[in-house]
Every structure is written in structure tokens, then in C-alpha cells.
mmCIF entry with sequence, helices, sheets and N, C-alpha, C, O atoms, coordinates in Angstrom:
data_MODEL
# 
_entry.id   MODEL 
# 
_entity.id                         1 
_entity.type                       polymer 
_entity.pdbx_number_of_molecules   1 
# 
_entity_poly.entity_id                      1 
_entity_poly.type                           'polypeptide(L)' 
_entity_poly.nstd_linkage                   no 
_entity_poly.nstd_monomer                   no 
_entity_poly.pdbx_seq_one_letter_code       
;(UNK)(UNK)(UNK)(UNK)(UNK)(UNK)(UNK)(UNK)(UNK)(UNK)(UNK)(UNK)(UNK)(UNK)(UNK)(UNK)
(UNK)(UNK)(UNK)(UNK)(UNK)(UNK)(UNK)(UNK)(UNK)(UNK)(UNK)(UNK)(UNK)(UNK)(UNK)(UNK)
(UNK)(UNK)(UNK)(UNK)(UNK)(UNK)(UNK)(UNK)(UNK)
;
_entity_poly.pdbx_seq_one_letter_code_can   XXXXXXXXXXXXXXXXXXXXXXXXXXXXXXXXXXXXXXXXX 
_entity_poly.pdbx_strand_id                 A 
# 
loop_
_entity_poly_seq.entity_id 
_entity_poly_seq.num 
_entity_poly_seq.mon_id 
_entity_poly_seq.hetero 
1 1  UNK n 
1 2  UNK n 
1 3  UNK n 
1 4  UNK n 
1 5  UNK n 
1 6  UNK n 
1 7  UNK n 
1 8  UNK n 
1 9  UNK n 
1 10 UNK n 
1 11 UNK n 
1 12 UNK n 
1 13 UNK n 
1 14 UNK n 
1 15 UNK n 
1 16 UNK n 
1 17 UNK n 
1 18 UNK n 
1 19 UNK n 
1 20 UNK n 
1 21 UNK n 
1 22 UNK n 
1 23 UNK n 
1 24 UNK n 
1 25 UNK n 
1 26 UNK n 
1 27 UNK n 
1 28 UNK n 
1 29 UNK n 
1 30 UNK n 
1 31 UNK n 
1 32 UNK n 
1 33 UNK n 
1 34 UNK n 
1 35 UNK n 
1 36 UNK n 
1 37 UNK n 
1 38 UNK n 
1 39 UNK n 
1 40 UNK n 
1 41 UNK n 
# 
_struct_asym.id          A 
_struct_asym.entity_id   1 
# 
loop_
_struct_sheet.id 
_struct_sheet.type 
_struct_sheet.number_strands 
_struct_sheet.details 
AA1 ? 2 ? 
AA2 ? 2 ? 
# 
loop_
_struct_sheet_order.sheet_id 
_struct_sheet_order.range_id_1 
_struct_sheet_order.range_id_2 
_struct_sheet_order.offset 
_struct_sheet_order.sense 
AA1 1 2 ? anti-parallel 
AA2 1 2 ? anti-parallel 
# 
loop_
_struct_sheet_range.sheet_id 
_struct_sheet_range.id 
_struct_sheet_range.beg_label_comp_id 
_struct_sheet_range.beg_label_asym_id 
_struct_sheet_range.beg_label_seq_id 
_struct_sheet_range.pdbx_beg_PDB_ins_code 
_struct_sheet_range.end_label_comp_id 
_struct_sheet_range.end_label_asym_id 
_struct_sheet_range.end_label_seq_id 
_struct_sheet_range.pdbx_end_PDB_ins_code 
_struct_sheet_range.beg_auth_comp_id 
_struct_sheet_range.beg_auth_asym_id 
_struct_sheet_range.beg_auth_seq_id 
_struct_sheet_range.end_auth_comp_id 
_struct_sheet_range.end_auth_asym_id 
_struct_sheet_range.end_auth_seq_id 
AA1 1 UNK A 8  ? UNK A 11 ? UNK A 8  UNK A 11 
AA1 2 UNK A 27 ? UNK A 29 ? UNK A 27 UNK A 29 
AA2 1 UNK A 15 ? UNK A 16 ? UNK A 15 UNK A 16 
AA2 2 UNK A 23 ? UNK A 24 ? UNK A 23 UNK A 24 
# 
loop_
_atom_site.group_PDB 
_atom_site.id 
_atom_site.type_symbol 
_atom_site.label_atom_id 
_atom_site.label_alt_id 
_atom_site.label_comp_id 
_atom_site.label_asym_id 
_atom_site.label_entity_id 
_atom_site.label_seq_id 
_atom_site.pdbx_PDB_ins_code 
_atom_site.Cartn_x 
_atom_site.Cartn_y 
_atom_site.Cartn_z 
_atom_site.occupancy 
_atom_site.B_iso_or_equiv 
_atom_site.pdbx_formal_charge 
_atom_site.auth_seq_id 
_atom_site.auth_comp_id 
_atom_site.auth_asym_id 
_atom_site.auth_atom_id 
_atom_site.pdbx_PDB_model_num 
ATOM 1   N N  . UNK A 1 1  ? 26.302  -35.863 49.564 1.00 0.00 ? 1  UNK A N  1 
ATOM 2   C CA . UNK A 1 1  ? 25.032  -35.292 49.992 1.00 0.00 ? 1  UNK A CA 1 
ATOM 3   C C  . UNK A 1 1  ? 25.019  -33.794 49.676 1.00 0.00 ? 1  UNK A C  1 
ATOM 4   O O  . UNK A 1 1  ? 26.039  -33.110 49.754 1.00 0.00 ? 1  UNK A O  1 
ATOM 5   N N  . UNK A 1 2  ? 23.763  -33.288 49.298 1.00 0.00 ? 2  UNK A N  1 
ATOM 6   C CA . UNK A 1 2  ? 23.595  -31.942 48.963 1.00 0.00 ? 2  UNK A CA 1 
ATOM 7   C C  . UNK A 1 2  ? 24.381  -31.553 50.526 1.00 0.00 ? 2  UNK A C  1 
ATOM 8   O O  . UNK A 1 2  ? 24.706  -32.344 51.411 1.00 0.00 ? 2  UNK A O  1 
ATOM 9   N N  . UNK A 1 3  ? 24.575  -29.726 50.482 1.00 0.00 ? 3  UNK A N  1 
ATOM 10  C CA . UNK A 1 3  ? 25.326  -29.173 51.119 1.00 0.00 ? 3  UNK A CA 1 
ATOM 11  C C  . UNK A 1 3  ? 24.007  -28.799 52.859 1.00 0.00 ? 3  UNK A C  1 
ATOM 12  O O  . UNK A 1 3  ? 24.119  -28.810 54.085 1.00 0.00 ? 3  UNK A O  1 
ATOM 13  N N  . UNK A 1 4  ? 22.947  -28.534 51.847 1.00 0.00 ? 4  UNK A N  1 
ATOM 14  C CA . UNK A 1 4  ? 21.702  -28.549 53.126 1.00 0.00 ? 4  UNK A CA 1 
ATOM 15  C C  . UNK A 1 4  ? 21.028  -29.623 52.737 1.00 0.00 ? 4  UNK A C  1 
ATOM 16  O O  . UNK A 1 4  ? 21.068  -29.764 51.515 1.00 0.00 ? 4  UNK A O  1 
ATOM 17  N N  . UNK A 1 5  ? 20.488  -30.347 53.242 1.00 0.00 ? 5  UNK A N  1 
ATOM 18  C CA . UNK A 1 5  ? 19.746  -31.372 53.261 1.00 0.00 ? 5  UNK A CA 1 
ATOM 19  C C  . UNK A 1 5  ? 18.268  -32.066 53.375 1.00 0.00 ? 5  UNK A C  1 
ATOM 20  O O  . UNK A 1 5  ? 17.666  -33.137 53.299 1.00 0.00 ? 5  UNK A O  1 
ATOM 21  N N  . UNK A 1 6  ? 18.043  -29.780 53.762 1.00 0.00 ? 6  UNK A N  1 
ATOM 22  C CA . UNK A 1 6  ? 16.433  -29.724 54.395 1.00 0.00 ? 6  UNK A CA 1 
ATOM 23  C C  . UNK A 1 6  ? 15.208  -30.376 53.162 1.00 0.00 ? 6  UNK A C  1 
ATOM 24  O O  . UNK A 1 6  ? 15.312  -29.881 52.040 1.00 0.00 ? 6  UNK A O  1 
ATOM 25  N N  . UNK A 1 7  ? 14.321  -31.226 53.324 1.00 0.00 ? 7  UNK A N  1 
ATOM 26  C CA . UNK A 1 7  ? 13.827  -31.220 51.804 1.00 0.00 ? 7  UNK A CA 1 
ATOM 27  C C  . UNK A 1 7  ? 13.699  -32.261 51.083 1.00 0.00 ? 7  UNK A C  1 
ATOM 28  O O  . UNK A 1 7  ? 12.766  -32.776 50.467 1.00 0.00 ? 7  UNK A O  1 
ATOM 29  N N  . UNK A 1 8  ? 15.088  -32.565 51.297 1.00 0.00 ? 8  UNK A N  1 
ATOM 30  C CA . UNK A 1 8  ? 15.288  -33.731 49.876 1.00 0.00 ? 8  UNK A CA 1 
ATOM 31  C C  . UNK A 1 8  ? 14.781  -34.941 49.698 1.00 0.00 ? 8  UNK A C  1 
ATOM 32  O O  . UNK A 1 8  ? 15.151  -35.546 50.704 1.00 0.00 ? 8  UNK A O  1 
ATOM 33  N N  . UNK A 1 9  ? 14.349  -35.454 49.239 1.00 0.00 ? 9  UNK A N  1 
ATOM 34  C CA . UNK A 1 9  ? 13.488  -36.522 49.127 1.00 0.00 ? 9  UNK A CA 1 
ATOM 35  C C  . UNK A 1 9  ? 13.976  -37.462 48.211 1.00 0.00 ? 9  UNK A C  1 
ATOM 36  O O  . UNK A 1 9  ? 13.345  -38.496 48.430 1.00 0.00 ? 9  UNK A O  1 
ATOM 37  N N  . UNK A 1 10 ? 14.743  -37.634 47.333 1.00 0.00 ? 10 UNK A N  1 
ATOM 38  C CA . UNK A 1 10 ? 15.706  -38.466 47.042 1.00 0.00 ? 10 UNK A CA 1 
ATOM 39  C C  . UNK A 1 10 ? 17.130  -38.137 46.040 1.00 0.00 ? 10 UNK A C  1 
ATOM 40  O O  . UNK A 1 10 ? 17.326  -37.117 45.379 1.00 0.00 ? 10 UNK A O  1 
ATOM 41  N N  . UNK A 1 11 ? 17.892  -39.160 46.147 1.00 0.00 ? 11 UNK A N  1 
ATOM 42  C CA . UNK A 1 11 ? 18.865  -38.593 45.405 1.00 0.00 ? 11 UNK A CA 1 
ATOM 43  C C  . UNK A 1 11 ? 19.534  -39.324 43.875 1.00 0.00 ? 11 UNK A C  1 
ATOM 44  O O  . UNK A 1 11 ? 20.002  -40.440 44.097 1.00 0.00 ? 11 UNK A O  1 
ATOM 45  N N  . UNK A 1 12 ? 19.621  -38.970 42.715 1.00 0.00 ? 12 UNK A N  1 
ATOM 46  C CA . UNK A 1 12 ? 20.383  -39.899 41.742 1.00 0.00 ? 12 UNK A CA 1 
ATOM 47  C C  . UNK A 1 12 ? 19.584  -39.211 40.350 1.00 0.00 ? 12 UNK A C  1 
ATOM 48  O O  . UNK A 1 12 ? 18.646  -38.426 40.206 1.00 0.00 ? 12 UNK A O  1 
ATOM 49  N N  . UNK A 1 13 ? 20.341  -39.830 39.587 1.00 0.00 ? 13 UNK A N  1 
ATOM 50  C CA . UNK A 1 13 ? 21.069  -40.870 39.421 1.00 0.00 ? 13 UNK A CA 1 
ATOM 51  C C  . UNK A 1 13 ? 22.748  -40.461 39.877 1.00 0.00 ? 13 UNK A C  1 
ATOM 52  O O  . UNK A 1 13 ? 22.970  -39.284 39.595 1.00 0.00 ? 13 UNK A O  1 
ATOM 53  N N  . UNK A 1 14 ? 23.711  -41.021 40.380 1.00 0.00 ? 14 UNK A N  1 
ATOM 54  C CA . UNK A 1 14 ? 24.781  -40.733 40.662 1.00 0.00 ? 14 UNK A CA 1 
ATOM 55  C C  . UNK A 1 14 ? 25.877  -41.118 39.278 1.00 0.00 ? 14 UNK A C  1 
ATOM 56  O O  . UNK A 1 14 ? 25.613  -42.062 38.533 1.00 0.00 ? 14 UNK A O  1 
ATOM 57  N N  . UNK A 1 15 ? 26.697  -40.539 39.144 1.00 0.00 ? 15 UNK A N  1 
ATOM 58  C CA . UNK A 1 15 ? 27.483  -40.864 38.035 1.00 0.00 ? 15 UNK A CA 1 
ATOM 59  C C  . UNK A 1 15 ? 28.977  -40.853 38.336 1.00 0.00 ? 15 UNK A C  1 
ATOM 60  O O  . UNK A 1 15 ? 29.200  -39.758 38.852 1.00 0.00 ? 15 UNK A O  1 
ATOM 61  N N  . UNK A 1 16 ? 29.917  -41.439 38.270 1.00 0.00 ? 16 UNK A N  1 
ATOM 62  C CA . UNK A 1 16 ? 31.358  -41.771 38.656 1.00 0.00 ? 16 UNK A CA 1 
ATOM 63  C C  . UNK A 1 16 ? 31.870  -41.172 37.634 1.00 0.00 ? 16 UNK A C  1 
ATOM 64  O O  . UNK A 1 16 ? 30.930  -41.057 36.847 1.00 0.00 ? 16 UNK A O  1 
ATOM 65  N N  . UNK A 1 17 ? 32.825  -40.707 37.158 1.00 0.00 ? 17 UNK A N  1 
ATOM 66  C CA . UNK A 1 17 ? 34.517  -40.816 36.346 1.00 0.00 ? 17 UNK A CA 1 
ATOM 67  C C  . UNK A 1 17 ? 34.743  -42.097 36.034 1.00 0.00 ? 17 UNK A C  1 
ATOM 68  O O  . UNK A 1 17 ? 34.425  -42.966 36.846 1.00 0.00 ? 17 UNK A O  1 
ATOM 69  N N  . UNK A 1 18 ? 35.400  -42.473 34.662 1.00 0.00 ? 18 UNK A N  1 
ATOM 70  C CA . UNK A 1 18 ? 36.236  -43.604 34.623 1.00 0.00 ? 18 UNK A CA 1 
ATOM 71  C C  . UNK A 1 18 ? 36.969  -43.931 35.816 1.00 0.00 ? 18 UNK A C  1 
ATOM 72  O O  . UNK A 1 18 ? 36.892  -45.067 36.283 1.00 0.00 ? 18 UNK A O  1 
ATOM 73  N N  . UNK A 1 19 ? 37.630  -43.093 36.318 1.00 0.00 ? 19 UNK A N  1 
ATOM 74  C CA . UNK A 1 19 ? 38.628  -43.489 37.591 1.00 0.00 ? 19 UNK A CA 1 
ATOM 75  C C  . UNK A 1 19 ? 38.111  -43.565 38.948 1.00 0.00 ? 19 UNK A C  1 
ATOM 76  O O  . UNK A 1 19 ? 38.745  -43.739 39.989 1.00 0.00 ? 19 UNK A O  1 
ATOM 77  N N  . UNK A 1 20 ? 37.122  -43.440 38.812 1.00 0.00 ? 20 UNK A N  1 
ATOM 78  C CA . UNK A 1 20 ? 35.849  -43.096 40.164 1.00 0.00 ? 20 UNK A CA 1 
ATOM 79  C C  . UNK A 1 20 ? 36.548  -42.154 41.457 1.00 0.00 ? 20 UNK A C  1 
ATOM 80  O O  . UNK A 1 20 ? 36.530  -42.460 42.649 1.00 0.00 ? 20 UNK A O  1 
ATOM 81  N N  . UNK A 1 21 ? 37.164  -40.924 40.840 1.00 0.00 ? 21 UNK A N  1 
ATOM 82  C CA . UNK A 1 21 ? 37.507  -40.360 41.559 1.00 0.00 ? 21 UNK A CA 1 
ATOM 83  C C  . UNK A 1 21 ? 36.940  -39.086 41.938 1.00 0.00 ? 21 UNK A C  1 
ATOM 84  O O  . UNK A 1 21 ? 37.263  -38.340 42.862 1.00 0.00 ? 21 UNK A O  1 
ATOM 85  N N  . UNK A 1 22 ? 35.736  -38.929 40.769 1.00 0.00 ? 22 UNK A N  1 
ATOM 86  C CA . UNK A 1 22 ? 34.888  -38.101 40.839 1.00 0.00 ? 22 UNK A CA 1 
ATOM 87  C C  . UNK A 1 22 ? 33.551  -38.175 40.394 1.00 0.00 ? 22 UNK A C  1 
ATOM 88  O O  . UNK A 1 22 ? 33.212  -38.988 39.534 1.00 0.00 ? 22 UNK A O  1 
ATOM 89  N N  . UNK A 1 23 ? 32.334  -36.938 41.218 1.00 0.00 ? 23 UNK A N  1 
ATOM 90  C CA . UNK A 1 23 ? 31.121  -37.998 40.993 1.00 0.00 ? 23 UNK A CA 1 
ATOM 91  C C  . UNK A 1 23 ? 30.144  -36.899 40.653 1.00 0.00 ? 23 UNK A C  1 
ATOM 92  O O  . UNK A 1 23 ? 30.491  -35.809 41.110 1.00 0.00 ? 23 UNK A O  1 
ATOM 93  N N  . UNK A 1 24 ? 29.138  -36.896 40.048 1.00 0.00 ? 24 UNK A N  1 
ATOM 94  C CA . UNK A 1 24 ? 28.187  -36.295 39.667 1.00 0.00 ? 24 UNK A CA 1 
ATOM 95  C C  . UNK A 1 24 ? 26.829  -36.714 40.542 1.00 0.00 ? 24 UNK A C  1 
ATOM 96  O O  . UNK A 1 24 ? 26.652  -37.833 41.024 1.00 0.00 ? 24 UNK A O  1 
ATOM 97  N N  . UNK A 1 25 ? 26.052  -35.765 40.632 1.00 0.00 ? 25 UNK A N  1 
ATOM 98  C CA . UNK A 1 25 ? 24.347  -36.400 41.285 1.00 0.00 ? 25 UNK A CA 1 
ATOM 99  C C  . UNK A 1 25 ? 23.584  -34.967 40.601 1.00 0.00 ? 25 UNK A C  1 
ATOM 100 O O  . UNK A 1 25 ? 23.964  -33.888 40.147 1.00 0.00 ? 25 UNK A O  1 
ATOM 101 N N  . UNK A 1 26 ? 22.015  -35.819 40.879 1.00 0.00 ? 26 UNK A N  1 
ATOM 102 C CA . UNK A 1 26 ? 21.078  -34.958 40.940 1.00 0.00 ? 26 UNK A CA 1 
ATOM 103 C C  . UNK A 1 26 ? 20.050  -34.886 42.144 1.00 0.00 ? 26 UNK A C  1 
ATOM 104 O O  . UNK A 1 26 ? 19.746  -35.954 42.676 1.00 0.00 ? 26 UNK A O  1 
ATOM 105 N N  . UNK A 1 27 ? 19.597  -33.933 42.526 1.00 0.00 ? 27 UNK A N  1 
ATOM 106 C CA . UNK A 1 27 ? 18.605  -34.832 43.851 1.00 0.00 ? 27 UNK A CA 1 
ATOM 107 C C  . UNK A 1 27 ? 16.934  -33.796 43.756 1.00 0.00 ? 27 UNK A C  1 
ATOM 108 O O  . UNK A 1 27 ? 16.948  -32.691 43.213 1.00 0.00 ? 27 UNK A O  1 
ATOM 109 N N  . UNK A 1 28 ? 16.044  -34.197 44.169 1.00 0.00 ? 28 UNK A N  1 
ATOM 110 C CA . UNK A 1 28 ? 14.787  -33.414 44.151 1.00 0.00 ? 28 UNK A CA 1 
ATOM 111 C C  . UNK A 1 28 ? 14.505  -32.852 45.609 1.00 0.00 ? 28 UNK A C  1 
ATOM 112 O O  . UNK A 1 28 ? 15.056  -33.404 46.561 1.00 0.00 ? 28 UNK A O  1 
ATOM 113 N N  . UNK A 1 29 ? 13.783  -31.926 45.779 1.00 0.00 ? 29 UNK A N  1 
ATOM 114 C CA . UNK A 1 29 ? 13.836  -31.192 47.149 1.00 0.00 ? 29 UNK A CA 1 
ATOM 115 C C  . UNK A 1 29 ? 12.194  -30.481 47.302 1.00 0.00 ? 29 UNK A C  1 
ATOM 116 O O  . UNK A 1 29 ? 11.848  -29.671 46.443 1.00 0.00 ? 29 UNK A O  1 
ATOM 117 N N  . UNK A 1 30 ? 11.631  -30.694 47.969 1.00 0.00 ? 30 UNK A N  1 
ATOM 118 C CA . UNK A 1 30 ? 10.374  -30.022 48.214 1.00 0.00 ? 30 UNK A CA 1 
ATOM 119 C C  . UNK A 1 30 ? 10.652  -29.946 49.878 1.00 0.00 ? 30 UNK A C  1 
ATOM 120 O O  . UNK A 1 30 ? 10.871  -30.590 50.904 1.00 0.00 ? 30 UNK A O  1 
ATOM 121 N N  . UNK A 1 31 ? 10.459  -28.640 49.291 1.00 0.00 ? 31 UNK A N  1 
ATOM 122 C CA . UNK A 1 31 ? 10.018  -27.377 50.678 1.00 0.00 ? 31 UNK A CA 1 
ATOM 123 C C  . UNK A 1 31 ? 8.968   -26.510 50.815 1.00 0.00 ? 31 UNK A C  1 
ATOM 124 O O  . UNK A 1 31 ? 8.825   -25.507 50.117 1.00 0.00 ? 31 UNK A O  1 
ATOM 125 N N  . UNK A 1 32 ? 8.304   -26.823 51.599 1.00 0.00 ? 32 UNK A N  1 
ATOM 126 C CA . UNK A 1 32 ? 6.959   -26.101 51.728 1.00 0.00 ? 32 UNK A CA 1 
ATOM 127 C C  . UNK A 1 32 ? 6.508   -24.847 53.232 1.00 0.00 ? 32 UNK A C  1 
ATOM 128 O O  . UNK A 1 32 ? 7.158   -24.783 54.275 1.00 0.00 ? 32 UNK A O  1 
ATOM 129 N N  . UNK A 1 33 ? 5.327   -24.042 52.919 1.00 0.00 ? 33 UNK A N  1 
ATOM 130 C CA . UNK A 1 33 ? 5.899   -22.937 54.075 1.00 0.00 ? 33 UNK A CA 1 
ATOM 131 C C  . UNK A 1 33 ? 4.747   -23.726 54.924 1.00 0.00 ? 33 UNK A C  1 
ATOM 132 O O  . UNK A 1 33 ? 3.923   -24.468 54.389 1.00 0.00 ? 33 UNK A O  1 
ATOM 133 N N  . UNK A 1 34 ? 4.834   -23.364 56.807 1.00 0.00 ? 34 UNK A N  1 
ATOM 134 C CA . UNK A 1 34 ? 4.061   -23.171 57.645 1.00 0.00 ? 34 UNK A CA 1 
ATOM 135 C C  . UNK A 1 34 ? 3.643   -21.860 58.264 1.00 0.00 ? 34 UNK A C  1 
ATOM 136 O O  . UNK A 1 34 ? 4.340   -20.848 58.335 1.00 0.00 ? 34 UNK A O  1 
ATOM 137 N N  . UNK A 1 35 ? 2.651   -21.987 58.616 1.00 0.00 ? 35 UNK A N  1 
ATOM 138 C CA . UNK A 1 35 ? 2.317   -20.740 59.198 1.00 0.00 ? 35 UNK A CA 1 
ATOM 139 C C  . UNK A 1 35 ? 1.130   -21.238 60.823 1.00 0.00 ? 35 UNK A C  1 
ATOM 140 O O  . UNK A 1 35 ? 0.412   -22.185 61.142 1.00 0.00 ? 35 UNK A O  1 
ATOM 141 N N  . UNK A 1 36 ? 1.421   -20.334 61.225 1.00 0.00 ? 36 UNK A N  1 
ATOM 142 C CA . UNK A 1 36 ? 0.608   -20.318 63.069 1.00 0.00 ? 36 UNK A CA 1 
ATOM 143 C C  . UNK A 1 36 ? -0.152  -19.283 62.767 1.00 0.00 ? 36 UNK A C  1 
ATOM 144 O O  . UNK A 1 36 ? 0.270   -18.203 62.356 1.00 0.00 ? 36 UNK A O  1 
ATOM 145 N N  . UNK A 1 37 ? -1.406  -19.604 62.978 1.00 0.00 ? 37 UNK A N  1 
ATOM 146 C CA . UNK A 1 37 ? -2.297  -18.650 62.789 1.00 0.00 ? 37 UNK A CA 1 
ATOM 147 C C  . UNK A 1 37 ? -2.940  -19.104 64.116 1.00 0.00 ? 37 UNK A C  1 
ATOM 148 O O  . UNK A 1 37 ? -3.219  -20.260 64.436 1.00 0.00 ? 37 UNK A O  1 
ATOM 149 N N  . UNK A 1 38 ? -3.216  -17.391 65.192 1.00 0.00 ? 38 UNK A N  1 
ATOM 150 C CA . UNK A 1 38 ? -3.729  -17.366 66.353 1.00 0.00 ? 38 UNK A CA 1 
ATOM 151 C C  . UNK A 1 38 ? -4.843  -16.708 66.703 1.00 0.00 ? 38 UNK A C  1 
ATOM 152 O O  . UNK A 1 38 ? -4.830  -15.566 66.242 1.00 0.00 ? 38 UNK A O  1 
ATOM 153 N N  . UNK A 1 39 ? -5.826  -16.965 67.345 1.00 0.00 ? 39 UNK A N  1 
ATOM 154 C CA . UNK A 1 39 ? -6.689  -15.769 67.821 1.00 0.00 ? 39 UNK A CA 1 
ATOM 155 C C  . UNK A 1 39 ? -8.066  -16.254 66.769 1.00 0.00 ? 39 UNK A C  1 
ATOM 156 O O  . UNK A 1 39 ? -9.028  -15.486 66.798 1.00 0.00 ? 39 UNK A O  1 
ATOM 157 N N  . UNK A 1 40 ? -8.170  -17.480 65.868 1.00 0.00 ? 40 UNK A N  1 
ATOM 158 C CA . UNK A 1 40 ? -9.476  -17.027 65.249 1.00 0.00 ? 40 UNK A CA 1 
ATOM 159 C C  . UNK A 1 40 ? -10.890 -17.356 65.826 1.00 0.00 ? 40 UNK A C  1 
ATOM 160 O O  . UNK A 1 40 ? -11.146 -18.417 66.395 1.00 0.00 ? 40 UNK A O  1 
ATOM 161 N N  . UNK A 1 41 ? -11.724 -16.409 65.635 1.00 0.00 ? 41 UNK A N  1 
ATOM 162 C CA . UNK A 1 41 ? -13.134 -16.565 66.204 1.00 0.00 ? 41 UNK A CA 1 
ATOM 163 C C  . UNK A 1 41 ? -14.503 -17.212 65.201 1.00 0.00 ? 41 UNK A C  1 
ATOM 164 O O  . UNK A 1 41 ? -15.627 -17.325 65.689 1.00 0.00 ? 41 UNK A O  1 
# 
């Protein structure tokens, strides 16, 4: 798993080693801002 996790929306393709002792990924991440907006008239 990515190291933060906030976001991610999926993960792969994953890829092994011949020896599957080591592994490759890719993953996509959308993060978007909020905001509080107070007081409007």
C-alpha cells in the first residue's frame, strides 16, 4: 500500500520479480480541497 493512503482510488497493475520477492505497483489518487465558508448574506 502507498505510504499515505489519503485519496487513492485504486491500485495496479502490480508486478512481482521472477522470485516474487519483490514487487512493483502503480496507484491513482485524487485529492480535492474543502472549504467552510461562513457568514453569507
Amino acid at each position: 500500500m502507498p505510504s499515505d493512503p489519503a485519496g487513492v482510488e485504486n491500485i495496479g497493475p502490480i508486478l512481482l520479480t521472477p522470485d516474487a520477492k519483490n514487487c512493483v505497483y502503480g496507484y491513482h489518487r485524487m485529492l480535492a480541497d474543502l472549504y467552510l465558508v461562513e457568514g453569507l448574506k
